[in-house]
C-alpha positions as CSV (number, residue, x, y, z in Angstrom):
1,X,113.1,101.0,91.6
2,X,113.1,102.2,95.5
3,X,113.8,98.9,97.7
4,X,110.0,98.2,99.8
5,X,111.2,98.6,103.4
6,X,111.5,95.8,105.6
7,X,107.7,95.8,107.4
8,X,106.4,96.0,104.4
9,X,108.4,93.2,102.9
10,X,107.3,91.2,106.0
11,X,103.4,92.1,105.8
12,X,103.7,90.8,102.2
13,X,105.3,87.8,103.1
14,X,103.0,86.8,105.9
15,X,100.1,87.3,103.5
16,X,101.4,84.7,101.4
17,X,102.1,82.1,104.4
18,X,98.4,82.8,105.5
19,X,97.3,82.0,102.0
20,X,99.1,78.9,101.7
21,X,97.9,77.7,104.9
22,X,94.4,78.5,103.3
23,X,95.1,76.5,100.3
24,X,94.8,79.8,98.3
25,X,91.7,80.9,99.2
26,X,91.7,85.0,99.3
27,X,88.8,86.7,100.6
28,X,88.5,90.4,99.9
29,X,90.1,91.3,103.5
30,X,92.9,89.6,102.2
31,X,93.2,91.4,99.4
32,X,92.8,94.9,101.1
33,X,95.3,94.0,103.5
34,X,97.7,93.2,100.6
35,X,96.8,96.4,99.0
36,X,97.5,98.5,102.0
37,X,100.8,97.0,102.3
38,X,101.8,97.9,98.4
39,X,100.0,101.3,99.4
40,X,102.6,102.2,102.6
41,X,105.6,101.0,99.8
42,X,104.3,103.2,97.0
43,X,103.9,106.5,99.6
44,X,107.8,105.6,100.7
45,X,108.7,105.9,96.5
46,X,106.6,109.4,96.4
47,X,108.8,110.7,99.2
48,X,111.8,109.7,97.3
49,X,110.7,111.4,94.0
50,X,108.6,114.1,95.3
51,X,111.6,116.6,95.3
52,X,113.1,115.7,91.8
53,X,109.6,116.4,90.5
54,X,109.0,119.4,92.1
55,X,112.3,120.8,90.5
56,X,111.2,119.9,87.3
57,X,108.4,122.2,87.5
């Protein structure tokens, strides 16, 4: 597995420090925000693979 790069590492962690602060309530902002941050990680894995693919076709 491709390591998650370092501002995404952080957006994750500051989403869990803002829930605990919440006592674990996530509202569905929350939940975007985490998304979007899983979303920039999985683009950075594509990039890596994308070529390796391609050859295989």
């Amino acid at each position: 597995m491709v390591p998650m790069a370092k501002h995404d590492v952080l957006g994750v962690i500051k989403f869990l420090q803002d829930n605990k602060q919440r006592d674990g309530e996530v509202s569905l902002g929350d939940v975007m925000r985490l998304t979007e941050v899983m979303a920039g990680d999985f683009k950075s894995v594509l990039h890596l693979y994308a070529p390796s693919m391609r050859q295989e076709f």
